[in-house]
C-alpha positions, 0 to 999 in steps of 0.5 A: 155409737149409740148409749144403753143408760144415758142417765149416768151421764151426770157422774162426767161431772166426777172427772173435774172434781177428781181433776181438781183434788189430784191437782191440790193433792199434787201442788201440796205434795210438792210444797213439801218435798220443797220444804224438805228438800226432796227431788221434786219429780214434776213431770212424773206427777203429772203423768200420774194425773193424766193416767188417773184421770183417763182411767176414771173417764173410761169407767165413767163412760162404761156406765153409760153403756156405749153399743153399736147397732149390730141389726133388727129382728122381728118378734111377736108381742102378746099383749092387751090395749089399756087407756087409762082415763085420768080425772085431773078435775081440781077435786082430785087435788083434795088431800082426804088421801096422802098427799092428794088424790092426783098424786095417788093417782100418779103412784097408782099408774107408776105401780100399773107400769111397773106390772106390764109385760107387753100390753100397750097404754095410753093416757086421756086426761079429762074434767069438763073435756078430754084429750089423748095426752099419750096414744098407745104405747109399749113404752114404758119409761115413756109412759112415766115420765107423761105420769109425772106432768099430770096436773089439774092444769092440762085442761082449763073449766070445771067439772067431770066429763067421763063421756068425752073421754070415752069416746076418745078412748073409743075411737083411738081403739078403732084405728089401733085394730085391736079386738081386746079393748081395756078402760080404766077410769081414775076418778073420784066420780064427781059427775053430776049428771050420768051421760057417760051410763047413757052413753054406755047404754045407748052405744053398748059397747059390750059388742065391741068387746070393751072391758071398762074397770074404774079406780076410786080415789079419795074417801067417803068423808072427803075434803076441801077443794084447794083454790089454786088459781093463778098457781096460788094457793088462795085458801078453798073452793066456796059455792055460790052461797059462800060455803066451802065445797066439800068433795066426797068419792062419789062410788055410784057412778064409777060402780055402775060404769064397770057394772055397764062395761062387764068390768069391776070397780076398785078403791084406792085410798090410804088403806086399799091399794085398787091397782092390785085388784085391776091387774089380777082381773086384766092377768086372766084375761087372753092375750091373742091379740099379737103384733109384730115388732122390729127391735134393735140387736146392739153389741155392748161395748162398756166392758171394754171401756171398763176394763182399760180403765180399771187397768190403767188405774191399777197401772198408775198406782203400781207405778208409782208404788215402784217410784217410790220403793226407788 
């Protein structure tokens, strides 16, 4: 037996705490009878509990969604082959966007998620080296929870390498097979020096069929670079002159990337929501690229477990209705 909604599982923790309000309920209610003088019907009572109790295991254990595997089948998915390449140098923690710009960010690949169908992606965080945090995948309740450990922590130094990411990017996609190559590159395009256009010129990836899009995040104003060493927050980032760094959403690098990779270029701050922009561009494109997957076939359970729980509740009340009427 296998569970459609684990998640639920934490309403178990109803069946105690209706135990212990049942029982008080029945201790208090005997006091009374006791007080009265009444025929105090213990073993009843405690039936009624036990009834109750069950009952409300069942339902609880109908929203966990119990199934059994009932076989495979073979299907074929269309889809496009995303990386999203995630800038988690410490400039992306300045907040001249709500909250900072990594959150922004977040918020921005948890709407992209929300609008695959199919298409499979996969994150590479970078600053001065990159790394495949997550490979390719169709997974999306997967894919989130990797957005959400996203941090300026994962890679140690300063700086933007845009290239090393590329690259990575570039030869996952070389063992993925696919002929339909998507980049997208989330930063606030703090890089000094332009190797990742030179890198772009000198590869020209046009002829592997990459489309390369980037996501500006923060504003031309910009804000200072929180100092969090040693997970503290030690007031801002200061130069070697002891000003402090003010770091600005640098458009040109990012626009001549896209222009570069035959992509587009898209802002992302308080007022302009940029995913929007890049799933209207990916909507269009042809999704011949297809693959074949095994999926599980299940047989639902839970309404079964649902039912026998609503029905011995209502058994549990009648039944004591009729007592009383006695």
């Amino acid at each position: 037996m296998e569970f459609g909604n684990i998640r639920y599982s934490l309403f178990f923790i109803l069946i105690p705490i209706g135990l212990i309000f049942l029982y008080l309920g029945f201790k208090k209610k005997a006091a009374i009878k006791r007080q009265l003088a009444l025929e105090n019907k213990a073993n009843f009572e405690f039936t009624k509990i036990a009834m109750y109790i069950l009952s409300l295991t069942l339902i609880v254990f109908s929203l966990v969604q119990p199934r059994v595997l009932s076989g495979f089948e073979n299907i074929k998915v269309n889809g496009l082959d995303i990386y999203v390449l995630v800038d988690v140098s410490k400039s992306m923690l300045v907040e001249d966007v709500f909250p900072n710009r990594l959150e922004k960010t977040k918020h921005d690949i948890s709407e992209l998620l929300d609008c695959l169908k199919g298409d499979r992606i996969g994150f590479i965080p970078f600053s001065s080296s990159a790394y495949i945090q997550m490979p390719l995948t169709d997974d999306y309740d997967m894919a989130k929870m990797f957005v959400e450990v996203i941090d300026t922590d994962l890679i140690s130094g300063g700086g933007t390498n845009i290239t090393q990411a590329l690259k990575l990017a570039r030869q996952s996609f070389k063992s993925s097979g696919s002929s339909d190559k998507i980049i997208l590159v989330v930063s606030d395009g703090d890089e000094h020096e332009n190797d990742s256009i030179n890198y772009l010129k000198k590869e020209n990836l046009k002829k592997e069929n990459f489309k390369i899009y980037s996501l500006g995040v923060g504003t031309a104003q910009g804000g200072v670079i929180p100092d969090t060493a040693n997970g503290q927050h030690n007031g801002f980032l200061k130069d070697e002159n002891g000003n402090t760094v003010i770091a600005k959403l640098s458009t040109d690098t990012l626009k001549k990337l896209s222009a570069e990779g035959n992509g587009n270029f898209y802002i992302s701050d308080n007022f302009h929501d940029g995913i929007d922009g890049f799933l209207n561009d990916i909507s269009v494109l042809k999704r011949d690229e297809s693959r074949e997957e095994k999926i599980k076939n299940y047989r639902e359970l839970y309404q079964y477990f649902l039912a026998s729980g609503i029905l011995l509740f209502l058994f549990a009340y009648f039944f004591d209705y009729h007592k009383n009427k006695d």
